[in-house]
N, CA, C and O atoms as a CHARMM CRD file, in Angstrom:
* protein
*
  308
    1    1 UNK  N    251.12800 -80.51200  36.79600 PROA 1      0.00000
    2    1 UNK  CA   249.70100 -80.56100  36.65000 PROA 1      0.00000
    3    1 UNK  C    249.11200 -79.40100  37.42900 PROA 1      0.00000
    4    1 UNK  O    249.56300 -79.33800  38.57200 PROA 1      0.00000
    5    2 UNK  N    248.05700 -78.28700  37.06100 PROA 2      0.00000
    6    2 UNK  CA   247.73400 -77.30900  37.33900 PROA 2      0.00000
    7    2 UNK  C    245.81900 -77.85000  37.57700 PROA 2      0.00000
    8    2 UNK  O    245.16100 -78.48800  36.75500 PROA 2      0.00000
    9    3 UNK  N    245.38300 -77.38200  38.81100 PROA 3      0.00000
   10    3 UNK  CA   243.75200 -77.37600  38.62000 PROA 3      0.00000
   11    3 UNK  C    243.60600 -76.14100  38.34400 PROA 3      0.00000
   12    3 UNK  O    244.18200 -75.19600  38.88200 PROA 3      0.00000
   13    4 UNK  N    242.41900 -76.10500  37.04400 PROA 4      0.00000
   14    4 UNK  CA   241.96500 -74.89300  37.09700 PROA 4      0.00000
   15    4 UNK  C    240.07500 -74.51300  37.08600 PROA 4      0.00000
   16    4 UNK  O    239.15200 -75.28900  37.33200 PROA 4      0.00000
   17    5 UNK  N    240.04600 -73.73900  36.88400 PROA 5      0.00000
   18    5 UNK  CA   238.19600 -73.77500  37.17300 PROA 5      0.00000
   19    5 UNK  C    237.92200 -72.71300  36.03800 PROA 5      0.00000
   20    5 UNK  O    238.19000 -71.54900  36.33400 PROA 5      0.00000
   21    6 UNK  N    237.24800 -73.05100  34.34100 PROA 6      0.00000
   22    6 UNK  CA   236.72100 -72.72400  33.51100 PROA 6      0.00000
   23    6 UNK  C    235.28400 -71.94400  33.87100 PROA 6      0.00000
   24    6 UNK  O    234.23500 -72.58100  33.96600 PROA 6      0.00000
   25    7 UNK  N    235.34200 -70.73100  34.03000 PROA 7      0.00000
   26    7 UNK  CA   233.99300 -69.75000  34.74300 PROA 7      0.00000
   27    7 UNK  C    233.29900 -69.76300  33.84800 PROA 7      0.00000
   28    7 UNK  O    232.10300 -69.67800  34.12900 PROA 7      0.00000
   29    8 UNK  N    233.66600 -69.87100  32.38100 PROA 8      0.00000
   30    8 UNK  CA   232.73200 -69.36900  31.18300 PROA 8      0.00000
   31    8 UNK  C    231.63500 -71.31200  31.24100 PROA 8      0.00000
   32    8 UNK  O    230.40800 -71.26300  31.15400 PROA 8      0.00000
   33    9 UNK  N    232.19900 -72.40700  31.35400 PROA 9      0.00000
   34    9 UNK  CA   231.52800 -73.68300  31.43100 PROA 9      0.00000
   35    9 UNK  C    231.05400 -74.35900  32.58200 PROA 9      0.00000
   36    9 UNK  O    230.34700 -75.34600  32.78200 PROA 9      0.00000
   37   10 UNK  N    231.92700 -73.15800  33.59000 PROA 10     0.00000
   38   10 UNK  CA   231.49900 -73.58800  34.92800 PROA 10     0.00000
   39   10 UNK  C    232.12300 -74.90600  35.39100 PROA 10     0.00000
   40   10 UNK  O    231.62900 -75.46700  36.36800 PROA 10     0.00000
   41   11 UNK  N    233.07200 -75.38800  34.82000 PROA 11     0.00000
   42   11 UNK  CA   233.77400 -76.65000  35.56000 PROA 11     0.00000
   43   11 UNK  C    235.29300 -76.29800  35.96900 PROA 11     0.00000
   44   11 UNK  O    236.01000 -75.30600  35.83600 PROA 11     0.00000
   45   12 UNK  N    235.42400 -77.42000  36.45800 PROA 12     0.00000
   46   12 UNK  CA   237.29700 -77.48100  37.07600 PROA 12     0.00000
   47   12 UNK  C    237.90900 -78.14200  36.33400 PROA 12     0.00000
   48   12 UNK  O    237.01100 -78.81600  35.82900 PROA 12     0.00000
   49   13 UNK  N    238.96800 -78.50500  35.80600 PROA 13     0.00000
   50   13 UNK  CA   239.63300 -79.10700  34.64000 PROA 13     0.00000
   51   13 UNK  C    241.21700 -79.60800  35.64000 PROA 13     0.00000
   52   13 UNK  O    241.33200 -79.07500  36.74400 PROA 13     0.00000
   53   14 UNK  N    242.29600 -80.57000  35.19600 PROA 14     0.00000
   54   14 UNK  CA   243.26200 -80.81200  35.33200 PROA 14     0.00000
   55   14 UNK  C    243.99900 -80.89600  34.64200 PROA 14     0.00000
   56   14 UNK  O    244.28200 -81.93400  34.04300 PROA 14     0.00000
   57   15 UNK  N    244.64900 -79.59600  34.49100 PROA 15     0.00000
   58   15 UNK  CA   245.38300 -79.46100  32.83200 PROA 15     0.00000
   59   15 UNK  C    247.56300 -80.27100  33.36800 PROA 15     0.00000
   60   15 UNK  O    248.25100 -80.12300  34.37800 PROA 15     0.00000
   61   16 UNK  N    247.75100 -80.85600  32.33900 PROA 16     0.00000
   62   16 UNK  CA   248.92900 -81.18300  32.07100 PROA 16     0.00000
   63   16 UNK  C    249.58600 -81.01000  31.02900 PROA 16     0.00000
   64   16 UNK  O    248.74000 -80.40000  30.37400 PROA 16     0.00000
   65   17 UNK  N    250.66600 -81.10400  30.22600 PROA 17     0.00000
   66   17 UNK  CA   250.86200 -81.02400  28.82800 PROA 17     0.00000
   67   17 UNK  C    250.41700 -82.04100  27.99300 PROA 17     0.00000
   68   17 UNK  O    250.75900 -81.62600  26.88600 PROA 17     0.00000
   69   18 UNK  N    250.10000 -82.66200  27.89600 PROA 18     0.00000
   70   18 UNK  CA   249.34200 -84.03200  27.19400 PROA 18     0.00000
   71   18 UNK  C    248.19700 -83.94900  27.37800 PROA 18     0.00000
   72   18 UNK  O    247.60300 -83.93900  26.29900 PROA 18     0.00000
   73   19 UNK  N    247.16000 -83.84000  28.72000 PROA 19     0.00000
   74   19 UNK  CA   245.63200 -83.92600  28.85500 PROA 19     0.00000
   75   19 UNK  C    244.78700 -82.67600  29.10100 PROA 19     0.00000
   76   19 UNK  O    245.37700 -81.63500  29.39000 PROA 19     0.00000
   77   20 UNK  N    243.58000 -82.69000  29.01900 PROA 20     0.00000
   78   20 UNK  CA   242.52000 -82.14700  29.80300 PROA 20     0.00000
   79   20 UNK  C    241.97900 -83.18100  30.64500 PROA 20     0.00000
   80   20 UNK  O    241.87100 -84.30700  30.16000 PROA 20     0.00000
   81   21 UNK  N    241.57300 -82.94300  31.99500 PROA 21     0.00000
   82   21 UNK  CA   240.59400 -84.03700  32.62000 PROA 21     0.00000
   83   21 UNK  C    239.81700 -82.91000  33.23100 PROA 21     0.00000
   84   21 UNK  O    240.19700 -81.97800  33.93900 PROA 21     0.00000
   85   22 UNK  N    238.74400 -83.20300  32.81800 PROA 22     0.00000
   86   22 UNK  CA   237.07700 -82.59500  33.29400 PROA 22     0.00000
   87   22 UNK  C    236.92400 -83.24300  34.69900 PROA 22     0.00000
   88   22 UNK  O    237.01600 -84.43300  34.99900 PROA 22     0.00000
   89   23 UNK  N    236.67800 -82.20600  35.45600 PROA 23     0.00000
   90   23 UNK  CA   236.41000 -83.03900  36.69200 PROA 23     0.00000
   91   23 UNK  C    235.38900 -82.15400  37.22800 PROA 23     0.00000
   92   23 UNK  O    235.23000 -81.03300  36.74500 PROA 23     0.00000
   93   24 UNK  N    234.50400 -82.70000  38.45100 PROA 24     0.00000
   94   24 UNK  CA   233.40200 -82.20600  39.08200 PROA 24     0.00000
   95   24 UNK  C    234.14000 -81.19800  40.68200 PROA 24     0.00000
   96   24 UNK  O    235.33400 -81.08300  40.95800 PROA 24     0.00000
   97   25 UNK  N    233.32000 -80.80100  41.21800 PROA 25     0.00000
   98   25 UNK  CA   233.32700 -80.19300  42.59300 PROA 25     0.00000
   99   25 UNK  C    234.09500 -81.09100  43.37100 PROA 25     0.00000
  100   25 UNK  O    235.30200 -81.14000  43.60900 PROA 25     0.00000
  101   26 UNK  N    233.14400 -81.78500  43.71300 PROA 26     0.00000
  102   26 UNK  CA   234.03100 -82.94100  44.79500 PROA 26     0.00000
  103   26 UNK  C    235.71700 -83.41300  44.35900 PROA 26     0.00000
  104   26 UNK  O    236.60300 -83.62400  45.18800 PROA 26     0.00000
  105   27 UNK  N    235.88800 -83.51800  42.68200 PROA 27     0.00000
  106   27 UNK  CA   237.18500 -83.87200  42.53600 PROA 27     0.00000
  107   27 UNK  C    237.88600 -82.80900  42.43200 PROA 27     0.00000
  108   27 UNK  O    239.07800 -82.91900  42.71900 PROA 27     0.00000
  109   28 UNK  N    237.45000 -81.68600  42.06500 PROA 28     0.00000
  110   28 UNK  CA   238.53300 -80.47500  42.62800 PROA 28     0.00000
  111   28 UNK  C    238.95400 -80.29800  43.94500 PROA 28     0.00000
  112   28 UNK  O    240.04200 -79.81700  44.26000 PROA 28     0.00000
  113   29 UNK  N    238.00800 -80.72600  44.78900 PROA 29     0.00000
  114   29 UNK  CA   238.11300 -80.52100  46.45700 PROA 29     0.00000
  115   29 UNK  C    238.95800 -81.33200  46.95700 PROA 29     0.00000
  116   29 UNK  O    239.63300 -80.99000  47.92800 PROA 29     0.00000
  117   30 UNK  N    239.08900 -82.65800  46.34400 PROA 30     0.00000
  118   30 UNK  CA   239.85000 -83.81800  46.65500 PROA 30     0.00000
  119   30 UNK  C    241.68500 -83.25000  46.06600 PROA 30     0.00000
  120   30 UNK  O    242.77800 -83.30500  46.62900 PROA 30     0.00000
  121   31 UNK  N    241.35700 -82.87500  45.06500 PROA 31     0.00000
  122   31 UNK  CA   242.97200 -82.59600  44.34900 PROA 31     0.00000
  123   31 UNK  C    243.28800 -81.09200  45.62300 PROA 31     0.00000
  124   31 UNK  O    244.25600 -81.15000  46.38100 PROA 31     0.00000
  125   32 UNK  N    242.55500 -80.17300  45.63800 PROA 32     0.00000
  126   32 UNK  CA   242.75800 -79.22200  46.68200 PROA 32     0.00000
  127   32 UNK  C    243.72000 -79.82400  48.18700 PROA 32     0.00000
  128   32 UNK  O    244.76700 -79.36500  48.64400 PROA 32     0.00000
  129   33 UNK  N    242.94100 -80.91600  48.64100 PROA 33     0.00000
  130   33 UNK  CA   243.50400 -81.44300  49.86100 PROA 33     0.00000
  131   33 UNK  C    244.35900 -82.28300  49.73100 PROA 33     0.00000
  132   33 UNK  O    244.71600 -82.78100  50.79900 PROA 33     0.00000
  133   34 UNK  N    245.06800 -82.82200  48.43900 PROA 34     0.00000
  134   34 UNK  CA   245.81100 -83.80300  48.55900 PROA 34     0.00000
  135   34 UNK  C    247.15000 -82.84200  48.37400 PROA 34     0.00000
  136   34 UNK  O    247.42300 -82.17400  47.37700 PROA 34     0.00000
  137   35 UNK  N    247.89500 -82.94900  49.57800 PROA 35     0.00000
  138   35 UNK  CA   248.95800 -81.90200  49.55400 PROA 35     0.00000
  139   35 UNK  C    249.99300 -82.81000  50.55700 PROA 35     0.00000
  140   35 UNK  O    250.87200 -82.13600  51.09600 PROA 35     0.00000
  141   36 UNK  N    249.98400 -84.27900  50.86800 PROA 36     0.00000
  142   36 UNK  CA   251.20200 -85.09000  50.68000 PROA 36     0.00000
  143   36 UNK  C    250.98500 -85.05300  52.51900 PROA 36     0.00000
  144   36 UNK  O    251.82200 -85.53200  53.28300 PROA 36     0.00000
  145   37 UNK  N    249.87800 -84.48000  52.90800 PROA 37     0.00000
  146   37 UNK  CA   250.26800 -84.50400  54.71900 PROA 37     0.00000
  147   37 UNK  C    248.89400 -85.24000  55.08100 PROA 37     0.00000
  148   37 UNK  O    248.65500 -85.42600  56.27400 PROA 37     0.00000
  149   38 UNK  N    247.95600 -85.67800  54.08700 PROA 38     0.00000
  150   38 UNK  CA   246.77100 -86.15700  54.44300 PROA 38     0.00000
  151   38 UNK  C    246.73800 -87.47800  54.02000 PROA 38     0.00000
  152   38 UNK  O    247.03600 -87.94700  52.92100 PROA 38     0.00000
  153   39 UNK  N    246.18800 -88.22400  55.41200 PROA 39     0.00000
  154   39 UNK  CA   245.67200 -88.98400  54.08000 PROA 39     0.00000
  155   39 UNK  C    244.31800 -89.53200  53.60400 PROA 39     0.00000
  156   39 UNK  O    243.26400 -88.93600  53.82200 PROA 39     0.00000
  157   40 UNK  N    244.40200 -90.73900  52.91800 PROA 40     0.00000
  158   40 UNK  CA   242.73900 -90.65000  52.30200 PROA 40     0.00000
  159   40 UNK  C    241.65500 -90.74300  52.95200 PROA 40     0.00000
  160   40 UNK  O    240.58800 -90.37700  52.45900 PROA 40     0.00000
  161   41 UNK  N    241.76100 -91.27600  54.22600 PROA 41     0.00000
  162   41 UNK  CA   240.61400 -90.72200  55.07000 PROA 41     0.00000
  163   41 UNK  C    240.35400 -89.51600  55.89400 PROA 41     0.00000
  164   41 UNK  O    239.35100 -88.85600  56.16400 PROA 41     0.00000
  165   42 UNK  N    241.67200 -89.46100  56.21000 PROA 42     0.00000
  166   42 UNK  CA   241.14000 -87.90200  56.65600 PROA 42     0.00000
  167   42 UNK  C    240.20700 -86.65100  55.19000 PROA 42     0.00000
  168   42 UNK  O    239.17800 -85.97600  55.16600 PROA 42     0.00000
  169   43 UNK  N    241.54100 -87.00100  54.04300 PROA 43     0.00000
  170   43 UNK  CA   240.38900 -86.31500  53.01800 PROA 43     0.00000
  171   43 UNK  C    238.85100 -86.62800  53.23500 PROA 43     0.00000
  172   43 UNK  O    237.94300 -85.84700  53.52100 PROA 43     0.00000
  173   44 UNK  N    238.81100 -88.31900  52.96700 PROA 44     0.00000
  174   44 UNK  CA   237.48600 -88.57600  52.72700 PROA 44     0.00000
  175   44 UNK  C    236.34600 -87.41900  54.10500 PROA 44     0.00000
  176   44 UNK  O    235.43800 -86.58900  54.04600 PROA 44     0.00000
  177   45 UNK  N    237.08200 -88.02100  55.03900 PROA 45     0.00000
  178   45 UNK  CA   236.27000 -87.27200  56.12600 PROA 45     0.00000
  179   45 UNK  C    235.79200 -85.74100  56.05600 PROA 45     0.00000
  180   45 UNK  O    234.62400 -85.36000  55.98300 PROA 45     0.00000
  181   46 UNK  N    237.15300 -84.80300  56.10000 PROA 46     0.00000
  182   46 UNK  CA   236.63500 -83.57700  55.44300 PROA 46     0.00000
  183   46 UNK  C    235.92500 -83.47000  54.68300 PROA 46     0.00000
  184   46 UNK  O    235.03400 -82.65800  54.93300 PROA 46     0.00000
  185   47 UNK  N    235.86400 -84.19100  53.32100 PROA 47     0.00000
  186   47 UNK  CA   234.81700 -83.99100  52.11500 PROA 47     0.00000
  187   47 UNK  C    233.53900 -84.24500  52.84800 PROA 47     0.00000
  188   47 UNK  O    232.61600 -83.70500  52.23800 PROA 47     0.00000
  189   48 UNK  N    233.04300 -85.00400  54.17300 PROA 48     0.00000
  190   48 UNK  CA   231.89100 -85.86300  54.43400 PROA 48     0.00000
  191   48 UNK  C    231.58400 -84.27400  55.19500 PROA 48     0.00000
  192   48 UNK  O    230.44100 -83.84800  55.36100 PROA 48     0.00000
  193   49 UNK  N    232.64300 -83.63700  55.54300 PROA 49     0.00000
  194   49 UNK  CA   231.95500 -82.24900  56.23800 PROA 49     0.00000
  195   49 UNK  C    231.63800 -81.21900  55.01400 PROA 49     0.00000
  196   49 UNK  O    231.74900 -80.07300  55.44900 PROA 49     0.00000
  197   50 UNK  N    231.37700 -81.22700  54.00600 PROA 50     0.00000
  198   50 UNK  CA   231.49000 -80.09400  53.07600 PROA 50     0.00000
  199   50 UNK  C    230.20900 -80.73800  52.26800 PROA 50     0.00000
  200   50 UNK  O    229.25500 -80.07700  51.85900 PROA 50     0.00000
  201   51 UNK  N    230.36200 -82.05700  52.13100 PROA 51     0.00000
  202   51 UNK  CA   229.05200 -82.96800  50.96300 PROA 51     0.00000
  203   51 UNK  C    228.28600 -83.90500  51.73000 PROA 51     0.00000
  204   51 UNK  O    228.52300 -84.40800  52.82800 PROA 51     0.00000
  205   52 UNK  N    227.16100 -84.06600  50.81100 PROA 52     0.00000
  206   52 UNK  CA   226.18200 -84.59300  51.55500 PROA 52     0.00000
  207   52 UNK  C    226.45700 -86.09400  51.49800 PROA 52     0.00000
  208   52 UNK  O    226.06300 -86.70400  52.49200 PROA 52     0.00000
  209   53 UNK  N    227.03000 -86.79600  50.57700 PROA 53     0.00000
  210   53 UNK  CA   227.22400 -88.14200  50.06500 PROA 53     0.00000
  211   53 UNK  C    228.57500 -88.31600  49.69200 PROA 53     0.00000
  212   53 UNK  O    229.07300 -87.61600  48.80900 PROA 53     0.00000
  213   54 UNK  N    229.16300 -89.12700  50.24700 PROA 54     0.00000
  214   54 UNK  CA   231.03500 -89.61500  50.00800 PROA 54     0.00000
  215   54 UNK  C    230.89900 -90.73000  50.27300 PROA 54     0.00000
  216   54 UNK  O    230.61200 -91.08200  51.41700 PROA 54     0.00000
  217   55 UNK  N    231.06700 -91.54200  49.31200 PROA 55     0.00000
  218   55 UNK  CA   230.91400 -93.14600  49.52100 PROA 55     0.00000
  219   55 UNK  C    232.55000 -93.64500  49.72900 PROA 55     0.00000
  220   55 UNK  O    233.44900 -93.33900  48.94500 PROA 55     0.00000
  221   56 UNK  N    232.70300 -94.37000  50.79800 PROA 56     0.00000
  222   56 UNK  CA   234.12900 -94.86000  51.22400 PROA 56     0.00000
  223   56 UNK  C    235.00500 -95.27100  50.15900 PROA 56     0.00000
  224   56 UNK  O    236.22400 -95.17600  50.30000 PROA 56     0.00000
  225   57 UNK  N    234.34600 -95.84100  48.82200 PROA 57     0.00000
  226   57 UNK  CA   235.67400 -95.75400  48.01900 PROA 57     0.00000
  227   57 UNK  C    235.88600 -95.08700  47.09900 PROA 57     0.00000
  228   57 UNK  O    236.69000 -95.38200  46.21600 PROA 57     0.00000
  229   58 UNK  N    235.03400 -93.80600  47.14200 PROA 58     0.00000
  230   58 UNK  CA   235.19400 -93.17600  46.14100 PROA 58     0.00000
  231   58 UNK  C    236.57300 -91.94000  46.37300 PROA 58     0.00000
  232   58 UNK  O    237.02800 -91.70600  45.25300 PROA 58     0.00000
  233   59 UNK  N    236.83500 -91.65600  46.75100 PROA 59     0.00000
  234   59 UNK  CA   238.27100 -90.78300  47.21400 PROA 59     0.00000
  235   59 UNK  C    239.61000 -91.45100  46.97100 PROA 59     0.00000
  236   59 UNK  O    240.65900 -90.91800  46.60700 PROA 59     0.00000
  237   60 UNK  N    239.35500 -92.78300  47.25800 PROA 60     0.00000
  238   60 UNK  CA   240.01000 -93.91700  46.73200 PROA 60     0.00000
  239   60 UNK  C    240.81300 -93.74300  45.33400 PROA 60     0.00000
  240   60 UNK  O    241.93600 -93.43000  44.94100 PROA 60     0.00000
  241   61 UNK  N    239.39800 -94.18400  44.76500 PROA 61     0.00000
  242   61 UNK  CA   239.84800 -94.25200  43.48400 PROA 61     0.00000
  243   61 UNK  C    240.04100 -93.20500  42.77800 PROA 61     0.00000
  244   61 UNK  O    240.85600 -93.37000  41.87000 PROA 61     0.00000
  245   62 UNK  N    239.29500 -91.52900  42.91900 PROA 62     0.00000
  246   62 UNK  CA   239.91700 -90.76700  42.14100 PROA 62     0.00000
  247   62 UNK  C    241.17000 -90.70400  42.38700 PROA 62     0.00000
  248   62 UNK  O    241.95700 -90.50900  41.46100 PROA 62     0.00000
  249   63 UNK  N    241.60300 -90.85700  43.67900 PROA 63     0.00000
  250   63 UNK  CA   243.26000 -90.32900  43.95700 PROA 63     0.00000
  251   63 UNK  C    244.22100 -91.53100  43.06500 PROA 63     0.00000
  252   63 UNK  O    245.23400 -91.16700  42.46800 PROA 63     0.00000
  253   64 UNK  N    243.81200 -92.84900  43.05800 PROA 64     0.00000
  254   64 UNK  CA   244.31500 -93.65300  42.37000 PROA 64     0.00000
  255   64 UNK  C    244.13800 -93.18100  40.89200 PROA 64     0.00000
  256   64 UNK  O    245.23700 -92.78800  40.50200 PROA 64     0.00000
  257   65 UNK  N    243.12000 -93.05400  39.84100 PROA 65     0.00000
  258   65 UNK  CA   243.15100 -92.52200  38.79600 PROA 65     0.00000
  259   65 UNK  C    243.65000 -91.26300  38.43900 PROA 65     0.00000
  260   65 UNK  O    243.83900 -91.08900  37.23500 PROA 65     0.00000
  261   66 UNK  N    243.97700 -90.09200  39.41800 PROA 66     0.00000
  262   66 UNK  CA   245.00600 -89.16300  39.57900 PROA 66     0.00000
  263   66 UNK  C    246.20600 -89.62200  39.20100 PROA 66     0.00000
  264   66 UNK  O    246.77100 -89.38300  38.13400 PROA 66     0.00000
  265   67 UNK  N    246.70200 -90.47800  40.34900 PROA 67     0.00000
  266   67 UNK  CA   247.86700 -91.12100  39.78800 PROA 67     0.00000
  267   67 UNK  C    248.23600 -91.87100  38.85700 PROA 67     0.00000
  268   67 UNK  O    249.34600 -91.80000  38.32900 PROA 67     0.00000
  269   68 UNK  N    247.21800 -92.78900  38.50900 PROA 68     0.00000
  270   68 UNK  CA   247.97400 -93.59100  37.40700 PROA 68     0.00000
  271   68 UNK  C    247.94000 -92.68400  36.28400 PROA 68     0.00000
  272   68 UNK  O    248.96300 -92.66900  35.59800 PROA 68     0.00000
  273   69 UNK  N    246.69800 -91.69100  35.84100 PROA 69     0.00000
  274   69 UNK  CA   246.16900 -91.24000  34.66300 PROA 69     0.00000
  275   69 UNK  C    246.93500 -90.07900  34.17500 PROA 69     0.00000
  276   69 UNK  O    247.10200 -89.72800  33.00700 PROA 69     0.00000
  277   70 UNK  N    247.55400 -89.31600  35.70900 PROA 70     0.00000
  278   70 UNK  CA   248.36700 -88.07000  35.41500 PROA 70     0.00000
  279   70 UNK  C    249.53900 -87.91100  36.24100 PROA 70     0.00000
  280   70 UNK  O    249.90500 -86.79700  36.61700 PROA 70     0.00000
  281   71 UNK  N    250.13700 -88.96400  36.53600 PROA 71     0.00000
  282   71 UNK  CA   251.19900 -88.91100  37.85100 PROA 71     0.00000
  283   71 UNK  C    250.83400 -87.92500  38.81200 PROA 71     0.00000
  284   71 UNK  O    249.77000 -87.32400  38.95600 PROA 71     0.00000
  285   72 UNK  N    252.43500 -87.83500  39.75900 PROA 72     0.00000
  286   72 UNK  CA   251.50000 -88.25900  41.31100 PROA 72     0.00000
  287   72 UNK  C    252.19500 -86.61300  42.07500 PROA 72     0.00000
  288   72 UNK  O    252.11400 -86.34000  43.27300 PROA 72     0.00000
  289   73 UNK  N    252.83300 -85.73600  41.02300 PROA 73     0.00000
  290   73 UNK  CA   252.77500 -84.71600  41.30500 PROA 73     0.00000
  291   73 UNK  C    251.85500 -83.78200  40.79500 PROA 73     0.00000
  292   73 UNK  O    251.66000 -83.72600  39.58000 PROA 73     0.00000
  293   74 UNK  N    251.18100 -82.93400  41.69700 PROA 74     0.00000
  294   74 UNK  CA   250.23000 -81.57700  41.28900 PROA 74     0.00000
  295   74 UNK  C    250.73300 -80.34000  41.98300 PROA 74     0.00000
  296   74 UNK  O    251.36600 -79.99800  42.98200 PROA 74     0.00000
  297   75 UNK  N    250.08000 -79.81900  40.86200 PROA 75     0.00000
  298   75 UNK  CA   250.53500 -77.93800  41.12700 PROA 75     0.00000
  299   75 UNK  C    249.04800 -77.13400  41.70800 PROA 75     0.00000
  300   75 UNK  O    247.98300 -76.89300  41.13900 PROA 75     0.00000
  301   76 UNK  N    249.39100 -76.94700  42.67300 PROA 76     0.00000
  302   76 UNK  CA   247.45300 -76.25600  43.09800 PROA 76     0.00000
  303   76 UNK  C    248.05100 -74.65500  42.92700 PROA 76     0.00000
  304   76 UNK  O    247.68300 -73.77000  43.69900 PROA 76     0.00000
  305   77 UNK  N    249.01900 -74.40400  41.81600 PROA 77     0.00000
  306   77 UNK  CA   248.89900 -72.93200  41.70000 PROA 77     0.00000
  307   77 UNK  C    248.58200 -72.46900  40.30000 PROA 77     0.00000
  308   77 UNK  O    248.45500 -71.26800  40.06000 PROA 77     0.00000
């Protein structure tokens, strides 16, 4: 799974061989930091330094819908 960031639509995408998933800022930032040494609160926390609003279960569940939706390895290259 590769993130990438579409300049011409202006979004971040999570490409795999089977999907596209459209994703926003915050969920690119979240897939950025999930690199297997963090965990979800420390993400959450960082994100709370970068955004104005991070609701406690929301980091949660994208990382859970990460996983179930696209398994639980990513490529941030």
């Amino acid at each position: 799974m590769r993130l990438v960031f579409n300049a011409a639509r202006g979004e971040h995408a999570l490409l795999s061989p089977e999907t596209i998933w459209a994703i926003n800022a915050t969920g690119a930032a979240i897939v950025e930091l999930c690199d297997g040494q963090r965990t979800i609160a420390e993400i959450r926390a960082e994100l709370r330094g970068q955004y104005d609003q991070v609701a406690d279960g929301d980091v949660q569940r994208f990382v859970a819908a990460l996983v179930t939706k696209h398994g639980m390895e990513v490529d941030h290259g």
